[in-house]
C-alpha positions in Angstrom: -65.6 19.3 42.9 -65.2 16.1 40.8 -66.8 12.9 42.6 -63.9 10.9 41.6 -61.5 13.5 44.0 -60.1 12.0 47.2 -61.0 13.3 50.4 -59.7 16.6 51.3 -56.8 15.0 54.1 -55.5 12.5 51.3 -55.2 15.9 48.7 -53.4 17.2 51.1 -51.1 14.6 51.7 -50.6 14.5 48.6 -49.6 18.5 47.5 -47.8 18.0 50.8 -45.2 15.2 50.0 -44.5 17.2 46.5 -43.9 20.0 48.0 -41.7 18.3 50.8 -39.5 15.7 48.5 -35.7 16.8 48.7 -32.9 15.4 46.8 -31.2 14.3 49.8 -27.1 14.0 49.9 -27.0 13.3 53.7 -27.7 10.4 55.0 -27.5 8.4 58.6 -27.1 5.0 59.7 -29.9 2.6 59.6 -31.5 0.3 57.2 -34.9 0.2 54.9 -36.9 -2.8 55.5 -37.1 -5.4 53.0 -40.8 -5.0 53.2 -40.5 -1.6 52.7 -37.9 -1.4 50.0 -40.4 -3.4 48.1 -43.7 -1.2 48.7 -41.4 1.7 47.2 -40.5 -0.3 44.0 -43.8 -1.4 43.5 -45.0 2.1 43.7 -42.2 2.6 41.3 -43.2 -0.3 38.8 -46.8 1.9 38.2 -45.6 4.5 36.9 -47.0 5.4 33.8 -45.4 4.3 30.8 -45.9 5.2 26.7 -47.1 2.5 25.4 -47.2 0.4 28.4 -43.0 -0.5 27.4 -42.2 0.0 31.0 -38.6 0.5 30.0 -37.1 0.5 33.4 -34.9 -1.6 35.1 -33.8 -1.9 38.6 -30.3 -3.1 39.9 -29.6 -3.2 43.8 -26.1 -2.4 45.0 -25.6 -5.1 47.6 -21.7 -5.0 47.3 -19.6 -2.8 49.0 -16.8 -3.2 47.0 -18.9 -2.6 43.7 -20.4 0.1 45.6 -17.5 1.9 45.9 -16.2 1.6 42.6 -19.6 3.2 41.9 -18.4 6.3 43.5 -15.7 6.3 42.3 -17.3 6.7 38.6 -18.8 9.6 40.4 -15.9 11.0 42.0 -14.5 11.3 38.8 -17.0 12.8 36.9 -17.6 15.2 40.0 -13.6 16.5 39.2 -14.0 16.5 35.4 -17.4 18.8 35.8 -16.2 20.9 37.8 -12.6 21.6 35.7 -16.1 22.1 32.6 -17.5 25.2 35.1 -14.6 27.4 35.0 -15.1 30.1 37.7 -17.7 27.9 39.3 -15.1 25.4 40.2 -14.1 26.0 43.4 -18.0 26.1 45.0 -18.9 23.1 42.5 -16.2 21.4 44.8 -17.5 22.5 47.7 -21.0 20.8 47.1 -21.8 17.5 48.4 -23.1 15.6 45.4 -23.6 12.2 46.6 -24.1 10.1 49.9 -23.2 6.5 48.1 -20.9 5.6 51.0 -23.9 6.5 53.9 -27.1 5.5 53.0 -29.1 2.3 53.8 -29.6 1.7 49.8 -28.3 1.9 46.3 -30.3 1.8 43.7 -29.3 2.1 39.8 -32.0 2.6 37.5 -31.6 1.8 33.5 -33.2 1.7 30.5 -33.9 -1.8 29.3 -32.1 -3.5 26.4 -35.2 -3.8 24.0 -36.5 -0.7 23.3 -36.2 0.0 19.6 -39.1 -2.7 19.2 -41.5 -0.5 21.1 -42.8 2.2 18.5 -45.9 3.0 20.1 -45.7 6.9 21.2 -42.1 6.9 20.2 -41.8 7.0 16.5 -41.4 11.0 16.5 -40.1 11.1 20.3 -38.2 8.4 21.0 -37.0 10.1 24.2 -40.5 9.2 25.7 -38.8 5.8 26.9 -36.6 8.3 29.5 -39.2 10.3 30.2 -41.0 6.8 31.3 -38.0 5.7 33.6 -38.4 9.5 34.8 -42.1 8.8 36.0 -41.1 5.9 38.1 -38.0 7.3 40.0 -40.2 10.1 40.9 -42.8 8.0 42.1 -40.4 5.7 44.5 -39.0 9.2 45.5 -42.9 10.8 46.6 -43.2 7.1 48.2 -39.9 7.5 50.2 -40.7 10.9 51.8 -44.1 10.0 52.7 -42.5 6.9 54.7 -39.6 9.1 55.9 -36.8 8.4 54.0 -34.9 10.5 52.2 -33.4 9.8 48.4 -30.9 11.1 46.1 -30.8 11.6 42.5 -26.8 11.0 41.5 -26.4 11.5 37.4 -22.5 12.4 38.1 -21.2 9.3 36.0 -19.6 8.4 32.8 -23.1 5.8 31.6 -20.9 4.0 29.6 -18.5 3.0 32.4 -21.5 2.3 34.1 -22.8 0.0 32.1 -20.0 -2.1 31.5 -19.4 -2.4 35.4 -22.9 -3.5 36.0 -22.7 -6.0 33.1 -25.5 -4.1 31.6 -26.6 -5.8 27.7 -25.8 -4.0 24.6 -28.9 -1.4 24.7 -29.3 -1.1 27.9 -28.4 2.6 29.8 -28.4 4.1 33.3 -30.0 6.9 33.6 -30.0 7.1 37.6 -28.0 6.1 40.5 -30.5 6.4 43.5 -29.2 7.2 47.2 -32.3 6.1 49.6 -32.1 5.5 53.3 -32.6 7.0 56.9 -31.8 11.1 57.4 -31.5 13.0 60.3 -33.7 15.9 58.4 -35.1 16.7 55.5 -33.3 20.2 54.1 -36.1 23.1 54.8 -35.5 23.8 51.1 -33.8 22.3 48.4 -30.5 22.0 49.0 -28.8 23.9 46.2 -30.9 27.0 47.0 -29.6 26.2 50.9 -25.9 26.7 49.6 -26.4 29.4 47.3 -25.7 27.5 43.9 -28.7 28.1 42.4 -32.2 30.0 42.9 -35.6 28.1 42.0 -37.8 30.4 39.6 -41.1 31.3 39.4 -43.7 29.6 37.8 -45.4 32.3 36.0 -41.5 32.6 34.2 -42.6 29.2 32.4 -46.4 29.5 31.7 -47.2 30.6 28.7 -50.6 31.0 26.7 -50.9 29.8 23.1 -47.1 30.9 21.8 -43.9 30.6 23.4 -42.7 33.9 25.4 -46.7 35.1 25.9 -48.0 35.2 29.1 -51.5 33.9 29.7 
Protein backbone atom coordinates (compact mmCIF):
# COMPACT_ATOMS: atom_id res chain seq x y z
CA UNK A 1 0.00 0.00 0.00
CA UNK A 2 1.40 3.42 -1.22
CA UNK A 3 1.65 6.15 1.74
CA UNK A 4 0.33 8.71 -0.46
CA UNK A 5 -3.28 6.39 -0.77
CA UNK A 6 -6.30 7.79 0.97
CA UNK A 7 -7.93 6.16 3.61
CA UNK A 8 -9.78 3.04 2.91
CA UNK A 9 -13.59 4.93 3.35
CA UNK A 10 -12.52 7.82 0.87
CA UNK A 11 -11.29 4.83 -1.86
CA UNK A 12 -14.37 3.67 -1.47
CA UNK A 13 -16.20 6.57 -2.06
CA UNK A 14 -14.46 7.00 -4.68
CA UNK A 15 -14.76 3.39 -6.86
CA UNK A 16 -18.31 3.95 -5.45
CA UNK A 17 -19.48 7.23 -7.28
CA UNK A 18 -17.82 5.65 -10.69
CA UNK A 19 -19.44 2.97 -10.46
CA UNK A 20 -22.80 4.72 -9.49
CA UNK A 21 -22.71 7.86 -12.14
CA UNK A 22 -25.70 7.54 -14.64
CA UNK A 23 -26.42 9.52 -17.62
CA UNK A 24 -29.60 10.68 -16.38
CA UNK A 25 -32.62 11.76 -18.83
CA UNK A 26 -35.21 12.17 -16.00
CA UNK A 27 -35.36 14.78 -14.05
CA UNK A 28 -37.65 16.41 -11.18
CA UNK A 29 -38.45 19.72 -10.00
CA UNK A 30 -36.16 21.54 -7.81
CA UNK A 31 -33.16 23.75 -8.17
CA UNK A 32 -29.06 23.40 -7.54
CA UNK A 33 -27.84 25.96 -5.27
CA UNK A 34 -25.75 28.60 -6.53
CA UNK A 35 -23.20 27.52 -4.00
CA UNK A 36 -23.37 24.30 -5.21
CA UNK A 37 -23.42 24.85 -8.93
CA UNK A 38 -20.19 26.46 -8.28
CA UNK A 39 -18.29 23.62 -6.17
CA UNK A 40 -19.30 21.33 -9.31
CA UNK A 41 -17.58 23.74 -11.89
CA UNK A 42 -14.72 24.24 -9.88
CA UNK A 43 -14.26 20.56 -9.63
CA UNK A 44 -14.77 20.79 -13.33
CA UNK A 45 -12.11 23.65 -13.94
CA UNK A 46 -9.27 20.88 -12.40
CA UNK A 47 -9.48 18.75 -14.71
CA UNK A 48 -6.47 17.85 -16.19
CA UNK A 49 -5.59 19.42 -19.26
CA UNK A 50 -2.43 18.79 -22.11
CA UNK A 51 -0.45 21.38 -21.81
CA UNK A 52 -2.27 23.14 -19.15
CA UNK A 53 -4.62 24.89 -22.44
CA UNK A 54 -7.68 24.22 -20.37
CA UNK A 55 -9.68 24.52 -23.58
CA UNK A 56 -13.04 24.43 -22.03
CA UNK A 57 -15.64 26.75 -21.80
CA UNK A 58 -18.75 26.97 -19.92
CA UNK A 59 -22.11 28.73 -21.00
CA UNK A 60 -25.27 28.65 -18.56
CA UNK A 61 -28.67 28.39 -20.12
CA UNK A 62 -30.64 30.91 -17.98
CA UNK A 63 -33.28 31.54 -20.85
CA UNK A 64 -36.14 29.65 -21.28
CA UNK A 65 -36.84 30.67 -24.55
CA UNK A 66 -33.18 30.01 -25.70
CA UNK A 67 -33.55 26.94 -23.87
CA UNK A 68 -36.00 25.68 -25.81
CA UNK A 69 -34.79 26.48 -29.05
CA UNK A 70 -31.87 24.33 -27.62
CA UNK A 71 -34.11 21.44 -27.81
CA UNK A 72 -35.25 22.01 -30.50
CA UNK A 73 -31.65 21.64 -32.16
CA UNK A 74 -32.00 18.38 -30.43
CA UNK A 75 -35.31 17.40 -31.40
CA UNK A 76 -34.26 17.67 -34.76
CA UNK A 77 -31.18 15.84 -34.81
CA UNK A 78 -33.03 13.14 -32.57
CA UNK A 79 -35.56 12.62 -36.03
CA UNK A 80 -32.76 12.88 -38.58
CA UNK A 81 -30.67 10.02 -36.41
CA UNK A 82 -33.08 7.99 -36.12
CA UNK A 83 -34.44 8.17 -40.16
CA UNK A 84 -29.78 7.27 -40.29
CA UNK A 85 -30.65 3.81 -38.11
CA UNK A 86 -32.90 2.19 -40.49
CA UNK A 87 -34.57 -0.80 -38.68
CA UNK A 88 -33.56 0.70 -35.39
CA UNK A 89 -35.90 3.61 -35.92
CA UNK A 90 -38.81 2.89 -34.34
CA UNK A 91 -36.97 2.01 -30.64
CA UNK A 92 -34.45 4.91 -31.30
CA UNK A 93 -37.84 6.89 -31.09
CA UNK A 94 -38.87 5.38 -28.33
CA UNK A 95 -35.83 6.45 -26.18
CA UNK A 96 -35.84 9.40 -24.11
CA UNK A 97 -32.63 11.27 -25.08
CA UNK A 98 -32.82 14.40 -23.28
CA UNK A 99 -34.49 16.12 -20.11
CA UNK A 100 -33.67 19.94 -21.37
CA UNK A 101 -37.23 21.01 -20.53
CA UNK A 102 -37.01 19.31 -16.66
CA UNK A 103 -33.97 19.84 -15.04
CA UNK A 104 -32.78 22.53 -12.58
CA UNK A 105 -29.67 23.37 -15.04
CA UNK A 106 -28.35 23.62 -18.51
CA UNK A 107 -25.11 23.65 -19.14
CA UNK A 108 -23.19 23.82 -22.68
CA UNK A 109 -19.76 23.00 -22.77
CA UNK A 110 -17.35 24.18 -25.78
CA UNK A 111 -14.07 24.22 -26.96
CA UNK A 112 -12.44 27.66 -26.71
CA UNK A 113 -11.75 29.86 -29.72
CA UNK A 114 -7.82 29.79 -29.36
CA UNK A 115 -6.64 26.56 -29.66
CA UNK A 116 -4.46 26.28 -32.73
CA UNK A 117 -1.77 28.37 -30.61
CA UNK A 118 -1.51 25.68 -28.10
CA UNK A 119 1.00 23.02 -29.63
CA UNK A 120 2.13 21.56 -26.56
CA UNK A 121 0.91 17.67 -26.65
CA UNK A 122 -1.07 18.42 -29.66
CA UNK A 123 1.24 18.67 -32.65
CA UNK A 124 0.57 14.83 -33.64
CA UNK A 125 -2.98 14.65 -31.70
CA UNK A 126 -4.57 17.58 -31.95
CA UNK A 127 -7.80 15.89 -30.64
CA UNK A 128 -6.12 15.98 -27.09
CA UNK A 129 -7.90 19.47 -26.65
CA UNK A 130 -11.46 17.24 -26.73
CA UNK A 131 -10.20 14.80 -24.79
CA UNK A 132 -9.31 17.75 -22.22
CA UNK A 133 -12.92 19.25 -22.26
CA UNK A 134 -13.74 15.29 -21.82
CA UNK A 135 -11.83 15.19 -18.43
CA UNK A 136 -13.72 18.09 -16.99
CA UNK A 137 -17.37 17.10 -17.87
CA UNK A 138 -16.57 13.89 -16.26
CA UNK A 139 -15.35 15.34 -13.34
CA UNK A 140 -18.48 17.88 -12.64
CA UNK A 141 -20.51 14.63 -13.55
CA UNK A 142 -18.52 12.22 -10.46
CA UNK A 143 -19.01 15.67 -8.41
CA UNK A 144 -22.82 15.75 -9.16
CA UNK A 145 -23.66 12.16 -8.04
CA UNK A 146 -21.66 12.30 -5.02
CA UNK A 147 -23.94 15.48 -4.01
CA UNK A 148 -27.00 13.74 -5.41
CA UNK A 149 -27.78 15.11 -8.56
CA UNK A 150 -28.17 13.49 -11.46
CA UNK A 151 -26.65 14.82 -15.11
CA UNK A 152 -27.03 14.16 -18.68
CA UNK A 153 -24.75 14.04 -21.48
CA UNK A 154 -26.95 15.45 -24.67
CA UNK A 155 -24.60 15.32 -28.08
CA UNK A 156 -28.00 15.09 -30.25
CA UNK A 157 -27.24 18.58 -32.09
CA UNK A 158 -26.17 20.02 -35.33
CA UNK A 159 -22.57 22.02 -33.44
CA UNK A 160 -22.71 24.37 -36.00
CA UNK A 161 -26.27 25.52 -35.32
CA UNK A 162 -25.18 25.56 -31.96
CA UNK A 163 -22.66 27.76 -32.23
CA UNK A 164 -24.21 30.31 -34.09
CA UNK A 165 -27.26 30.47 -31.53
CA UNK A 166 -24.97 30.80 -28.63
CA UNK A 167 -23.01 33.57 -30.41
CA UNK A 168 -19.99 31.22 -30.06
CA UNK A 169 -16.47 33.10 -31.93
CA UNK A 170 -15.12 31.70 -35.01
CA UNK A 171 -13.10 28.56 -33.48
CA UNK A 172 -14.99 27.95 -30.83
CA UNK A 173 -17.27 24.37 -30.76
CA UNK A 174 -19.67 22.58 -28.46
CA UNK A 175 -18.99 19.46 -27.69
CA UNK A 176 -21.64 19.02 -24.78
CA UNK A 177 -25.03 20.10 -23.74
CA UNK A 178 -25.13 19.12 -19.96
CA UNK A 179 -28.76 18.24 -18.24
CA UNK A 180 -27.98 18.59 -14.25
CA UNK A 181 -30.51 18.86 -11.59
CA UNK A 182 -32.68 17.01 -8.89
CA UNK A 183 -33.89 13.12 -9.76
CA UNK A 184 -36.32 11.08 -8.16
CA UNK A 185 -33.64 7.94 -8.65
CA UNK A 186 -30.76 7.16 -10.04
CA UNK A 187 -31.33 4.13 -12.92
CA UNK A 188 -30.00 0.74 -11.07
CA UNK A 189 -28.01 0.52 -14.37
CA UNK A 190 -27.41 2.53 -17.17
CA UNK A 191 -30.18 3.36 -18.80
CA UNK A 192 -29.68 2.02 -22.36
CA UNK A 193 -28.93 -1.40 -20.96
CA UNK A 194 -32.42 -0.80 -18.78
CA UNK A 195 -34.38 -0.49 -22.19
CA UNK A 196 -32.65 -3.04 -24.08
CA UNK A 197 -30.79 -0.75 -26.68
CA UNK A 198 -27.55 -1.80 -25.94
CA UNK A 199 -25.46 -4.26 -23.70
CA UNK A 200 -22.23 -2.97 -21.77
CA UNK A 201 -19.11 -5.41 -22.53
CA UNK A 202 -16.65 -6.90 -20.66
CA UNK A 203 -13.55 -5.58 -19.82
CA UNK A 204 -11.27 -8.37 -20.56
CA UNK A 205 -13.01 -7.80 -24.48
CA UNK A 206 -10.74 -4.59 -24.46
CA UNK A 207 -7.47 -5.45 -22.57
CA UNK A 208 -4.90 -6.46 -24.49
CA UNK A 209 -1.16 -7.36 -23.82
CA UNK A 210 1.62 -5.91 -26.10
CA UNK A 211 -0.43 -6.14 -29.67
CA UNK A 212 -3.82 -5.41 -30.51
CA UNK A 213 -6.28 -8.63 -30.45
CA UNK A 214 -3.76 -10.57 -27.70
CA UNK A 215 -5.05 -11.16 -24.52
CA UNK A 216 -2.70 -10.59 -21.55
Amino acid sequence: MSDHAFSLDDRAAIYRVIAERRDMRHFIEGEVAPELLARLLAAAHQAPSVGLMQPWRFLRITDRVLRSRIQQLVEDERVRTAEALGERSDDFMKLKVEGIGQCAEVLVVALSDDRERHIFGRRTLPEMDMASVSCAIQNLWLTARAEGLGMGWVSLFDPQALAELLAMPEGAWPLAVLCLGPVAEFYPVPMLVQEGWAIEQPLQDMLFENQWGVAG
